[in-house]
N, CA, C and O atoms as a Tripos MOL2 file, in Angstrom:
@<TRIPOS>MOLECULE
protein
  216   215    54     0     0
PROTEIN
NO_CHARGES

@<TRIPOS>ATOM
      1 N         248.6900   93.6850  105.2870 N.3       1 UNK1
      2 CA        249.7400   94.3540  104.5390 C.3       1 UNK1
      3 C         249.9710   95.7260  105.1760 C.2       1 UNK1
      4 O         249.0350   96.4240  105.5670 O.2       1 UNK1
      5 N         251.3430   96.1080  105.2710 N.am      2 UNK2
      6 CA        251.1400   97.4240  106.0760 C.3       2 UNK2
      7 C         251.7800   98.1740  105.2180 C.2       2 UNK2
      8 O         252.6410   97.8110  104.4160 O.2       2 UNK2
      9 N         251.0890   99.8840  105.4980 N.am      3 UNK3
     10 CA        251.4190  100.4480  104.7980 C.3       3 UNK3
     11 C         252.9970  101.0320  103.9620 C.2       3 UNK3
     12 O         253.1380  101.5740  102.8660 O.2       3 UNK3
     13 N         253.8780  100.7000  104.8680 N.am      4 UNK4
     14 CA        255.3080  101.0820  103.7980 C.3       4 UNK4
     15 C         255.6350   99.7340  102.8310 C.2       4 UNK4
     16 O         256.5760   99.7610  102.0380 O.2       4 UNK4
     17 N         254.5190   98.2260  103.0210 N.am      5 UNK5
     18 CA        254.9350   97.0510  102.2120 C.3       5 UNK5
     19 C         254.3010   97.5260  101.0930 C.2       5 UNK5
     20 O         254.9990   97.3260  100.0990 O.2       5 UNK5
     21 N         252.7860   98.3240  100.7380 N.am      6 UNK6
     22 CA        251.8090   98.9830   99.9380 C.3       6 UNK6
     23 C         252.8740  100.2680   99.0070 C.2       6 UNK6
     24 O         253.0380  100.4430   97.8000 O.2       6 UNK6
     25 N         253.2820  100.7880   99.8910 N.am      7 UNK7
     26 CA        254.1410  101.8830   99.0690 C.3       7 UNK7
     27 C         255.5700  101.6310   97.8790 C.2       7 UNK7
     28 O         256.0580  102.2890   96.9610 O.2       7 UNK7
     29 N         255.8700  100.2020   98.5770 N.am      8 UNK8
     30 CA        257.1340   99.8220   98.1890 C.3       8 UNK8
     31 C         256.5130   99.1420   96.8080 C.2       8 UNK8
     32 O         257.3670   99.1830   95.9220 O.2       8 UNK8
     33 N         255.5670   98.6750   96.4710 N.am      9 UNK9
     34 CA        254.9890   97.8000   96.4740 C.3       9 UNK9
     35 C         254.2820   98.5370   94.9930 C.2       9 UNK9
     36 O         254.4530   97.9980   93.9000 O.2       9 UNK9
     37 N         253.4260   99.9160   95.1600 N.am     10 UNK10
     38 CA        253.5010  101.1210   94.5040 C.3      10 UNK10
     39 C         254.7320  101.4370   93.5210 C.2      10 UNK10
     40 O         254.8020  101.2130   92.3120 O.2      10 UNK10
     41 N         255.4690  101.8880   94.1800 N.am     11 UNK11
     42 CA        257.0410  102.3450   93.7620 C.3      11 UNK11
     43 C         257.5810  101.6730   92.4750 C.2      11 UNK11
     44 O         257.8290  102.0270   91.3230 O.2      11 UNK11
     45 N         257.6770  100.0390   93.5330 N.am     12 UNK12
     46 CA        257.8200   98.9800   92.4810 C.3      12 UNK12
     47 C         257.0720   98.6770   90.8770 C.2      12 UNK12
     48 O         257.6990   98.1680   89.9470 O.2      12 UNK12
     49 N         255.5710   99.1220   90.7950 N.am     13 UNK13
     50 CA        254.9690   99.3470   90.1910 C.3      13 UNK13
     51 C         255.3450  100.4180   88.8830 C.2      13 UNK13
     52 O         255.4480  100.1060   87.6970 O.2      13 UNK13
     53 N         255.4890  101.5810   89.4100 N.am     14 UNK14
     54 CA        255.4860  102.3240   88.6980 C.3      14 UNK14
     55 C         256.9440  102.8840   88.2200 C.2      14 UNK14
     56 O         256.9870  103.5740   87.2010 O.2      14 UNK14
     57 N         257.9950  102.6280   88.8570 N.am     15 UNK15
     58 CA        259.1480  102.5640   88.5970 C.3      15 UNK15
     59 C         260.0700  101.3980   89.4370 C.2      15 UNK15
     60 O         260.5670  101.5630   90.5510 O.2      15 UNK15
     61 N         260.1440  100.3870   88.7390 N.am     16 UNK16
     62 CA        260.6390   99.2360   89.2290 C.3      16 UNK16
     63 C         262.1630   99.3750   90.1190 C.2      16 UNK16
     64 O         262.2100   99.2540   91.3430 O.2      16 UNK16
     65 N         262.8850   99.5380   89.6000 N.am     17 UNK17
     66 CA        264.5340  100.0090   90.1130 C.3      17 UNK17
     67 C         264.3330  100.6360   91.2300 C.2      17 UNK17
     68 O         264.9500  100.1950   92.2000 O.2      17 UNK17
     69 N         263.5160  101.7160   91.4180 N.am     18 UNK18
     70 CA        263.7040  102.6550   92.8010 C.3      18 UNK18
     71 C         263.1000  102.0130   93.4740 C.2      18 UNK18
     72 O         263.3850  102.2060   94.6560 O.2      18 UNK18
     73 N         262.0880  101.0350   93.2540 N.am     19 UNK19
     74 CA        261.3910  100.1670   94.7870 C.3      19 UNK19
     75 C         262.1440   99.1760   94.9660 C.2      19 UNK19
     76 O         262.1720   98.5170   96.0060 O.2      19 UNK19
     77 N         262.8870   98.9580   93.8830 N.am     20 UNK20
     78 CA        264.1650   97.8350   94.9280 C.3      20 UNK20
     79 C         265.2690   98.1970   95.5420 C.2      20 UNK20
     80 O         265.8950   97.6350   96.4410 O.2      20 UNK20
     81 N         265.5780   99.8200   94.6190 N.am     21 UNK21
     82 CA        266.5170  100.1350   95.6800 C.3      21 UNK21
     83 C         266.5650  100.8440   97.0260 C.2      21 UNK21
     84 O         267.5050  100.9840   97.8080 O.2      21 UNK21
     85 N         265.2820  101.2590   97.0880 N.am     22 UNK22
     86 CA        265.2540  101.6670   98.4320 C.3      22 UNK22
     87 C         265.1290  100.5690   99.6430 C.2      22 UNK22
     88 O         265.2190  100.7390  100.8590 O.2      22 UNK22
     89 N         264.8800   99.3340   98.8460 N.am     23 UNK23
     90 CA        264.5900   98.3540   99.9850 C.3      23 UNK23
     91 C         265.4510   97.8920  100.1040 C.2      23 UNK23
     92 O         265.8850   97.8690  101.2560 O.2      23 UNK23
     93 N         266.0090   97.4340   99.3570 N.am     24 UNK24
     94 CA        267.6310   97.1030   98.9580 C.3      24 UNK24
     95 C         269.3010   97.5480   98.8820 C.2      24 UNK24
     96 O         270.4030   97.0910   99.1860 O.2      24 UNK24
     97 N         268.7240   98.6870   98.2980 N.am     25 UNK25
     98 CA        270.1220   99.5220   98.1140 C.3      25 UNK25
     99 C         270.7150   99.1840   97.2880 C.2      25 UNK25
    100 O         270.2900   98.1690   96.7350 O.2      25 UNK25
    101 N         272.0830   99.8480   96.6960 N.am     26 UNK26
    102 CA        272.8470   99.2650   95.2990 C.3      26 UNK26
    103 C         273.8750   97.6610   95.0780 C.2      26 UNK26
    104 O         275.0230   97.3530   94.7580 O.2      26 UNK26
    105 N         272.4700   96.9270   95.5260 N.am     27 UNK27
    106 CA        273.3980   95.6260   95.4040 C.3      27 UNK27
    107 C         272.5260   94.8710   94.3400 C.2      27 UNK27
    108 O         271.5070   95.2960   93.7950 O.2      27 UNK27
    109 N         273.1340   93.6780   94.1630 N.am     28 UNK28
    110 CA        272.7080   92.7630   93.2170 C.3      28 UNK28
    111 C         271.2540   92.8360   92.3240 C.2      28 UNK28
    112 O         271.0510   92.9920   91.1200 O.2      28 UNK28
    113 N         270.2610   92.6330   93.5910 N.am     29 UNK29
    114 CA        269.0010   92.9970   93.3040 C.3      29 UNK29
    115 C         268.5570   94.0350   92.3390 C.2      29 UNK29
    116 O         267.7550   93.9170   91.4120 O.2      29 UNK29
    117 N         269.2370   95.0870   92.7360 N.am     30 UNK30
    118 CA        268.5690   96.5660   92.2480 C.3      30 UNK30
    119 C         269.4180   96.4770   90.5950 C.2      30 UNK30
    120 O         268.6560   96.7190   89.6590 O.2      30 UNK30
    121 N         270.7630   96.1860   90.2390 N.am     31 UNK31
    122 CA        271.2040   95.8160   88.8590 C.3      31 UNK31
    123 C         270.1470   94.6530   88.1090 C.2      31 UNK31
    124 O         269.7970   94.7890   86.9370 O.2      31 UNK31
    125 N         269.8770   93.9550   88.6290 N.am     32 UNK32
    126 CA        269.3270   92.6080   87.9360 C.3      32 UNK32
    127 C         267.6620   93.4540   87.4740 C.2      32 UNK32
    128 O         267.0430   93.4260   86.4110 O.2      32 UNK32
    129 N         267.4710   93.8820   88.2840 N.am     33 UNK33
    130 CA        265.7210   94.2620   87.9700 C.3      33 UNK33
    131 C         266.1770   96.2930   87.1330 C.2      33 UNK33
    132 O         265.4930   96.9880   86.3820 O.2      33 UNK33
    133 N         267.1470   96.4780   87.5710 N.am     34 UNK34
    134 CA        267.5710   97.6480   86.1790 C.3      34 UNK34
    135 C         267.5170   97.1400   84.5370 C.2      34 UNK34
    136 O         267.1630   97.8180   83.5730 O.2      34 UNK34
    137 N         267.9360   95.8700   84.5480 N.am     35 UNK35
    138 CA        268.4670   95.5850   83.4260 C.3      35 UNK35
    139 C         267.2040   94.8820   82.9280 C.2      35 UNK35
    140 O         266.9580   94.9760   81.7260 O.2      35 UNK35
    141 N         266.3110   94.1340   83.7740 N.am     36 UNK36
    142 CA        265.2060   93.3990   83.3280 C.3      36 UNK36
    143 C         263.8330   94.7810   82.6060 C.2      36 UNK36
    144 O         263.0570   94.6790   81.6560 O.2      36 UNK36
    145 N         264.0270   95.7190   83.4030 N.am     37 UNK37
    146 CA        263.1870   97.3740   82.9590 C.3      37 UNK37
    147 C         263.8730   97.5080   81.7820 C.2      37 UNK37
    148 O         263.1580   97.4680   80.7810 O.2      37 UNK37
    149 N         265.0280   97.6510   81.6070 N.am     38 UNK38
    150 CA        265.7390   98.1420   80.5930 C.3      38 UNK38
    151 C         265.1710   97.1810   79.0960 C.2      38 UNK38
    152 O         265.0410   97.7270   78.0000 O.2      38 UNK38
    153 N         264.9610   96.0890   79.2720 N.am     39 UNK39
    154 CA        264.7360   95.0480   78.5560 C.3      39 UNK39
    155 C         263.3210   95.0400   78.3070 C.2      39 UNK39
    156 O         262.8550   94.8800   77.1790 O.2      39 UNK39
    157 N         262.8420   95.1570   79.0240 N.am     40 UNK40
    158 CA        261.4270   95.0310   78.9980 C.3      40 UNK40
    159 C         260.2810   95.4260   80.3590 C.2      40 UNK40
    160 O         259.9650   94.7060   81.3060 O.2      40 UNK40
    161 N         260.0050   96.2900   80.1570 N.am     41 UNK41
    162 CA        259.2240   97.4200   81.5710 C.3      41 UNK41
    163 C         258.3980   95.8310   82.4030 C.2      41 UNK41
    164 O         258.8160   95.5600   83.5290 O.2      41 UNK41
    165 N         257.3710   94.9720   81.8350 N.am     42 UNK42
    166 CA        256.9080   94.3710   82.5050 C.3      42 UNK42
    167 C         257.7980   93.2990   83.6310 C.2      42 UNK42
    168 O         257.8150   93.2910   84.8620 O.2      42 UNK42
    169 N         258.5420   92.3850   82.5610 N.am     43 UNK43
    170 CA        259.6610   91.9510   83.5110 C.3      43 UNK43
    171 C         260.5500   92.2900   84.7420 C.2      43 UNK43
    172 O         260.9590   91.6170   85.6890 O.2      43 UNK43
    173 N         260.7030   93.6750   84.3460 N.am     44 UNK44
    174 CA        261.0080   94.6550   85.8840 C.3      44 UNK44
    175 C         259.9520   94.2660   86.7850 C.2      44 UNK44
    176 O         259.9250   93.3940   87.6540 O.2      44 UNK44
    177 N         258.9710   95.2090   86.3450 N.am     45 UNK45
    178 CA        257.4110   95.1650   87.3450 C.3      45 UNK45
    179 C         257.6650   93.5280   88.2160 C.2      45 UNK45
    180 O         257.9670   93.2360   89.3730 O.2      45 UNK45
    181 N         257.3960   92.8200   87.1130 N.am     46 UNK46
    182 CA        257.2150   90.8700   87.8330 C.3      46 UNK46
    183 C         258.4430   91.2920   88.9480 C.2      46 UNK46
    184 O         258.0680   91.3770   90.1180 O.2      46 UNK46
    185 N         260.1610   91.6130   88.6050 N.am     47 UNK47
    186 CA        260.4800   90.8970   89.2250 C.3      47 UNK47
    187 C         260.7730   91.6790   90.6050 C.2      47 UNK47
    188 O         261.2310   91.0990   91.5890 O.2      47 UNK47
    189 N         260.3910   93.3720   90.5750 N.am     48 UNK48
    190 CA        260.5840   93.8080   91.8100 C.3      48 UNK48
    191 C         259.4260   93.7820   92.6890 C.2      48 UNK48
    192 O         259.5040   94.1440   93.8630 O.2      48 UNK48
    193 N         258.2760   93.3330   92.1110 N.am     49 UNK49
    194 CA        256.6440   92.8230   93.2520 C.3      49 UNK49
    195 C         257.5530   91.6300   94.1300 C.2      49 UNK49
    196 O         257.8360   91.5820   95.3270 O.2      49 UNK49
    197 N         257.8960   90.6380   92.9190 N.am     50 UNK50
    198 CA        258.6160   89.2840   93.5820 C.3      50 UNK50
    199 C         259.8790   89.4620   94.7810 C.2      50 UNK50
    200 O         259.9760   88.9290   95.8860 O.2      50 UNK50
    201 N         260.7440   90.3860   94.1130 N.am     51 UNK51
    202 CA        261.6950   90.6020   95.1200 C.3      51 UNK51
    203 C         261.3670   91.4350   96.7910 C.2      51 UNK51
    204 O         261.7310   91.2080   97.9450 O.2      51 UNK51
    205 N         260.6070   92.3350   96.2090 N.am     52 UNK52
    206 CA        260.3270   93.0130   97.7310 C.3      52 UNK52
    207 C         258.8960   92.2300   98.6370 C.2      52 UNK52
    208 O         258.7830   92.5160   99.8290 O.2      52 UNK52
    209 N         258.0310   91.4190   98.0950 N.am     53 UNK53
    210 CA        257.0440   90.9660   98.7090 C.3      53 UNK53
    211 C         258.0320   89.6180   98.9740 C.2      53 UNK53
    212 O         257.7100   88.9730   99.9720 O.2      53 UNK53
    213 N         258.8880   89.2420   98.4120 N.am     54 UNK54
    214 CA        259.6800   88.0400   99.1870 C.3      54 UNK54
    215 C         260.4940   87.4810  100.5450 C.2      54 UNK54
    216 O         260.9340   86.3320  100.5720 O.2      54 UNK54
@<TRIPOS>BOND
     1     1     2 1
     2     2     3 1
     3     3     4 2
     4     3     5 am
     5     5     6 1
     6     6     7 1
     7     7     8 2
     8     7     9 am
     9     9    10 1
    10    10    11 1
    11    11    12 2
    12    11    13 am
    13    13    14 1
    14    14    15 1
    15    15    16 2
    16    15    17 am
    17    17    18 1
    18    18    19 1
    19    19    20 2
    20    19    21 am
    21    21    22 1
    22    22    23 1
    23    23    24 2
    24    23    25 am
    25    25    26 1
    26    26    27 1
    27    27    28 2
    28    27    29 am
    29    29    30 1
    30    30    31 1
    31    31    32 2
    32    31    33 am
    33    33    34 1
    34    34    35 1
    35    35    36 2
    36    35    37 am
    37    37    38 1
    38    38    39 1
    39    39    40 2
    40    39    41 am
    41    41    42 1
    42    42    43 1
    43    43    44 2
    44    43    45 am
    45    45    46 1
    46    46    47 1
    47    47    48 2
    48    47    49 am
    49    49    50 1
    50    50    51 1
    51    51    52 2
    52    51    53 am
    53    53    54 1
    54    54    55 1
    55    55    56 2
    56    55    57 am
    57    57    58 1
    58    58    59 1
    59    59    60 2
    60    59    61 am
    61    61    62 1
    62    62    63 1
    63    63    64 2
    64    63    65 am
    65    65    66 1
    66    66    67 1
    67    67    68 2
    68    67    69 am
    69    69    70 1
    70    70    71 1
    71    71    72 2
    72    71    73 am
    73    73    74 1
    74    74    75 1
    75    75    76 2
    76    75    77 am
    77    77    78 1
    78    78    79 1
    79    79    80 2
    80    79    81 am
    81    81    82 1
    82    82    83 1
    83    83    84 2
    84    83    85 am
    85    85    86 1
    86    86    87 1
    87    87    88 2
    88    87    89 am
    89    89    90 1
    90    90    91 1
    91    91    92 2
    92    91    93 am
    93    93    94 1
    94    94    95 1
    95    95    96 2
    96    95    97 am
    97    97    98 1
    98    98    99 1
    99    99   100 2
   100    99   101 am
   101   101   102 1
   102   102   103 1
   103   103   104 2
   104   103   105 am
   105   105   106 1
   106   106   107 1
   107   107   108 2
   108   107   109 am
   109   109   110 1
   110   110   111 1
   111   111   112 2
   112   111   113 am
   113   113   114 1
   114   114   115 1
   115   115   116 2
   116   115   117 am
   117   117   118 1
   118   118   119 1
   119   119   120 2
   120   119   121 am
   121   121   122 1
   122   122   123 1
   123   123   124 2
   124   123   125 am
   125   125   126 1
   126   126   127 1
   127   127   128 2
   128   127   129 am
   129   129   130 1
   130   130   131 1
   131   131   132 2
   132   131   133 am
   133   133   134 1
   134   134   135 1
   135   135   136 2
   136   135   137 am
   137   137   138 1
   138   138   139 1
   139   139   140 2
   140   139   141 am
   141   141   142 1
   142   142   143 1
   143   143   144 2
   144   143   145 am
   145   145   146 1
   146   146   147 1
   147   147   148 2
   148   147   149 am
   149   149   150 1
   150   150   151 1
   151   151   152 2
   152   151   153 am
   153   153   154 1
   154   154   155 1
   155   155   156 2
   156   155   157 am
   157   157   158 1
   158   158   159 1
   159   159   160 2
   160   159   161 am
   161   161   162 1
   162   162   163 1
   163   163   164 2
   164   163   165 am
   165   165   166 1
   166   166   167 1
   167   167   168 2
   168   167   169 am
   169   169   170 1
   170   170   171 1
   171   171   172 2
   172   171   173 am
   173   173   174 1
   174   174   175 1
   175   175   176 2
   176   175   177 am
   177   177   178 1
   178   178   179 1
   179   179   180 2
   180   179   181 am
   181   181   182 1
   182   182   183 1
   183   183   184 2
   184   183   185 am
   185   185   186 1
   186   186   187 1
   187   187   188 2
   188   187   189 am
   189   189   190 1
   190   190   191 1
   191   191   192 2
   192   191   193 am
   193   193   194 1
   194   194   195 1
   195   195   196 2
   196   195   197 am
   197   197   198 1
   198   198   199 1
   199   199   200 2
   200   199   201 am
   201   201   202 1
   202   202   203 1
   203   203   204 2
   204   203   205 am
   205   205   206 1
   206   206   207 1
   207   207   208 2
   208   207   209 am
   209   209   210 1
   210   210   211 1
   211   211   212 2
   212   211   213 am
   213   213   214 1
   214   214   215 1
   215   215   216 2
@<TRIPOS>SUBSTRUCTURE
     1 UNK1         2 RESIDUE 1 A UNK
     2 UNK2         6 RESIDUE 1 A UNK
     3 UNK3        10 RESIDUE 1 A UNK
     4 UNK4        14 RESIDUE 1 A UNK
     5 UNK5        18 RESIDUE 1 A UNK
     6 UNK6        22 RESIDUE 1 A UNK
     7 UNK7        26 RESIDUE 1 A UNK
     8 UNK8        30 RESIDUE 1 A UNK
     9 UNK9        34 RESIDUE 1 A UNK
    10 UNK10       38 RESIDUE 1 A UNK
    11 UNK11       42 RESIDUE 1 A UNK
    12 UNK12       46 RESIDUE 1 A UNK
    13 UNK13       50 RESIDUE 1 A UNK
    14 UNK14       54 RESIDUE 1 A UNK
    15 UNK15       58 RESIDUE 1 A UNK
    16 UNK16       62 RESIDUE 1 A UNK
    17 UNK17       66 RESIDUE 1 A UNK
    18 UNK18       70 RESIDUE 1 A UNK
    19 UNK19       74 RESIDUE 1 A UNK
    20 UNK20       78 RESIDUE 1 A UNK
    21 UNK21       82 RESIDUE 1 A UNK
    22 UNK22       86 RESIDUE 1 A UNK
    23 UNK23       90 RESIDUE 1 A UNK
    24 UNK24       94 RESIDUE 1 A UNK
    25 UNK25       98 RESIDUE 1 A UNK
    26 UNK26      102 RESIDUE 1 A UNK
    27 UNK27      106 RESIDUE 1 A UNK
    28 UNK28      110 RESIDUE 1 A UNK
    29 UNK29      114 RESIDUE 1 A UNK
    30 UNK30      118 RESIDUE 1 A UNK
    31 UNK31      122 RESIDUE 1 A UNK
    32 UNK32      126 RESIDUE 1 A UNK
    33 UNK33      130 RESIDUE 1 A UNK
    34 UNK34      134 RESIDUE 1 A UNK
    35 UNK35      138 RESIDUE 1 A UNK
    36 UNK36      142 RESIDUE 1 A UNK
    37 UNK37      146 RESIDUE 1 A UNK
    38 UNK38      150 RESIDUE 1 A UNK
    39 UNK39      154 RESIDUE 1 A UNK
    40 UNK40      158 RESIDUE 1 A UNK
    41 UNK41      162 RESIDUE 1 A UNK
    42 UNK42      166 RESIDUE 1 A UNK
    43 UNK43      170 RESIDUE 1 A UNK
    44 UNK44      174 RESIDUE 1 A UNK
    45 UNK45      178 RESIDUE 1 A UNK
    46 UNK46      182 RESIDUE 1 A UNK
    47 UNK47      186 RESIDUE 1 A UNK
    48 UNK48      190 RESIDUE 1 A UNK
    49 UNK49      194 RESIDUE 1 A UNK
    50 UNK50      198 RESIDUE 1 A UNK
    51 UNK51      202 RESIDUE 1 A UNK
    52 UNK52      206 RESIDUE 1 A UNK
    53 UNK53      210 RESIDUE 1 A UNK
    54 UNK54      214 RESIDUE 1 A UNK
């Protein structure tokens, strides 16, 4: 695992939205896992580990 996959990875963790959007940027991804935080903090977490380790 190298270290900026660990950081993103971090990020994702602790504020879900900004580790997808930095990997991502303001597309699809980064709305879908806003709204899943918004809904419920863990569901974010699941789905931006899933999206950026994917």
């Amino acid at each position: 695992m190298s270290s900026t996959n660990f950081i993103d990875i971090l990020l994702a963790i602790i504020l879900p939205p900004l580790g997808v959007f930095l990997k991502f940027g303001c597309g699809a991804e980064f709305w879908i896992c806003l709204l899943l935080t918004i809904l419920g903090y863990i569901p974010g977490i699941i789905y931006a580990v899933y999206i950026i380790t994917k």
